[in-house]
C-alpha positions in Angstrom: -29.1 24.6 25.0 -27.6 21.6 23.4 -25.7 22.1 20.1 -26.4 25.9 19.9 -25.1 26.2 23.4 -20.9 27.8 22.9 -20.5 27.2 26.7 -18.1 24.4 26.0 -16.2 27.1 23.7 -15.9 29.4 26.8 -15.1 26.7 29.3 -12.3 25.5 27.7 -10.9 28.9 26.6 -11.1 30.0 30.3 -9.2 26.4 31.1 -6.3 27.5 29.2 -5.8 30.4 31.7 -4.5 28.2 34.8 -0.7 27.7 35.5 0.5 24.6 34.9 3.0 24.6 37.5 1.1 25.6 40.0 -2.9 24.8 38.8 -3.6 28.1 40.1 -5.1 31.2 37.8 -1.6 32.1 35.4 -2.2 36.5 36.7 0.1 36.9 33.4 -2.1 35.5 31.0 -5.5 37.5 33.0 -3.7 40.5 33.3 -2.7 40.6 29.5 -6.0 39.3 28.1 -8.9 40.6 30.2 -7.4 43.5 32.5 -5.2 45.8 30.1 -7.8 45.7 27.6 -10.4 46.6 30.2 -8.1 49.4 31.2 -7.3 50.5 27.2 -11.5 50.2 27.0 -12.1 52.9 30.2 -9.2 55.0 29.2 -11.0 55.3 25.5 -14.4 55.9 27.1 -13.2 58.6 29.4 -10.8 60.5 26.7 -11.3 58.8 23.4 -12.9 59.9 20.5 -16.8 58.5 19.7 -16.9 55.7 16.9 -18.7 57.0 13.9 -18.4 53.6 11.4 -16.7 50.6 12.4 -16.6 49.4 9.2 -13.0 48.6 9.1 -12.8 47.3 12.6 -15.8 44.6 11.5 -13.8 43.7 8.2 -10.2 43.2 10.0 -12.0 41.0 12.9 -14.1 38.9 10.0 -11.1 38.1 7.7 -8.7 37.1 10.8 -11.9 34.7 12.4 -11.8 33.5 8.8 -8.0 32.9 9.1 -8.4 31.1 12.2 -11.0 28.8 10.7 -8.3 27.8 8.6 -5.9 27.5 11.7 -8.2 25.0 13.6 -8.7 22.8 10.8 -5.5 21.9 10.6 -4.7 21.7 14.1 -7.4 19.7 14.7 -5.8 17.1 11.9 -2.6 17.4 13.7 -3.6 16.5 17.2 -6.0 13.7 15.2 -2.7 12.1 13.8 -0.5 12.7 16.9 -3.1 10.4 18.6 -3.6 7.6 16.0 0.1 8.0 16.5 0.1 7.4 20.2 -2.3 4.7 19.8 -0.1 2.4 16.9 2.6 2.9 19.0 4.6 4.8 17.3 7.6 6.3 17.9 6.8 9.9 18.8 8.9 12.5 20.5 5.8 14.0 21.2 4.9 14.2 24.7 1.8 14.6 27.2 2.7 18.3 28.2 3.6 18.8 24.1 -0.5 17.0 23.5 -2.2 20.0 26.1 0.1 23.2 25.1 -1.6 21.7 21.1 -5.0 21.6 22.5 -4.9 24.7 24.6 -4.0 26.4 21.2 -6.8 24.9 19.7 -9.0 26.0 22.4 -7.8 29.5 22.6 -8.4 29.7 18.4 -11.7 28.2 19.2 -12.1 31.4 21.7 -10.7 34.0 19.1 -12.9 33.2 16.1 -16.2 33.2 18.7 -14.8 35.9 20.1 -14.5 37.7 16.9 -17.8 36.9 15.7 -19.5 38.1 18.5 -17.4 41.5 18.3 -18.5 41.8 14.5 -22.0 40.8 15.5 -22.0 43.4 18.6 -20.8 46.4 15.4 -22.8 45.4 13.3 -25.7 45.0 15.8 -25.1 48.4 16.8 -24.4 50.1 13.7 -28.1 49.4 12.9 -29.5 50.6 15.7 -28.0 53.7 15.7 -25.8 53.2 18.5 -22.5 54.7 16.8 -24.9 58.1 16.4 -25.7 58.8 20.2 -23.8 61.2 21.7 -22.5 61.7 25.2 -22.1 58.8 27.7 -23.9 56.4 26.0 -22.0 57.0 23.1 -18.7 56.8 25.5 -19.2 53.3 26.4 -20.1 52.0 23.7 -16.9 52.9 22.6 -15.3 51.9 25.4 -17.2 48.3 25.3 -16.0 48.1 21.4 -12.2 48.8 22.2 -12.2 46.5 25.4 -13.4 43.9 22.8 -11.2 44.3 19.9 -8.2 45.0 22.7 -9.2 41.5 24.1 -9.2 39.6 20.7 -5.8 41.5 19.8 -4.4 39.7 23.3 -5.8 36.0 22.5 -4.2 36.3 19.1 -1.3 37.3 20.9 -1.3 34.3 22.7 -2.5 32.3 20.1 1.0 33.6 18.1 3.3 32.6 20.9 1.6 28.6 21.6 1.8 28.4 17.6 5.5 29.2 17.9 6.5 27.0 21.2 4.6 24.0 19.1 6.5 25.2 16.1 9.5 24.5 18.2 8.6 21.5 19.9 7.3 19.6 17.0 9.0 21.0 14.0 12.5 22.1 15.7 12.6 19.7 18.4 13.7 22.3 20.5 12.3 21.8 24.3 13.3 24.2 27.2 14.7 22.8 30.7 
């Protein structure tokens, strides 16, 4: 698909999911962002009311994508000058493992504002169809499917908060855990 094509998006969001002790799948970081909200998503379809208007659900996910924009700008600037840093030869107290926890953050915001667009475009897509109007199980999934996908971009912000504030510490604090 060539520049239209988000796959590299996906694959490197997915890349940030591997332990880096181990190399295997991190359960913690699956179980958090892809099985609880699966399991928040079922619980809402079987016993959760119908969503009538999404409206605010489509205006929260839009400004925080927006927000995130603004979040991989700069980190993209950052890792830019870390590097040129590297490269001059610098001193930097900076290291390798510091260089991949930056870029998995930038991946996973990557992940969050497609994520979140896709989610606004799945409302909004739906709201004009009529979707949020059927009743019954059709109506029950797509609320379901909605919750699973707002529960999921609520977990990758969630991680997204927690690598912003271990690179806080590394590069701001110069604080690094044994």
């Amino acid at each position: 698909m060539g520049m239209s094509s988000v796959s590299g998006i996906a694959k490197a969001y997915f890349s940030t999911l591997i332990n880096q002790r181990t190399g295997g799948v991190n359960a913690g970081a699956v179980i958090a962002q892809f099985l609880m909200p699966a399991i928040i998503g079922a619980a809402w379809a079987l016993v959760g009311p119908s969503i009538s208007t999404p409206g605010n659900a489509i205006v929260g996910i839009s400004i925080v994508s927006a927000l995130l924009c603004a979040m991989a700008t700069m980190l993209f600037q950052i890792r830019i000058d870390l590097r040129i840093r590297a490269k001059e030869g610098k001193e930097s107290f900076v290291t390798e493992m510091d260089l991949k926890l930056i870029d998995q953050l930038f991946f996973a915001v990557l992940w969050a504002i497609l994520f979140g667009l896709l989610i606004v475009l799945a409302m909004v897509a739906s709201e004009w169809f009529g979707v949020f109007q059927l009743v019954g199980l059709p109506a029950k999934i797509a609320a379901g499917f909605i919750v699973f996908s707002i529960g999921h971009f609520v977990f990758v912000i969630g991680t997204i908060l927690k690598r912003m504030n271990r690179v806080y510490e590394i590069a701001a604090q110069n604080k690094r855990k044994g």
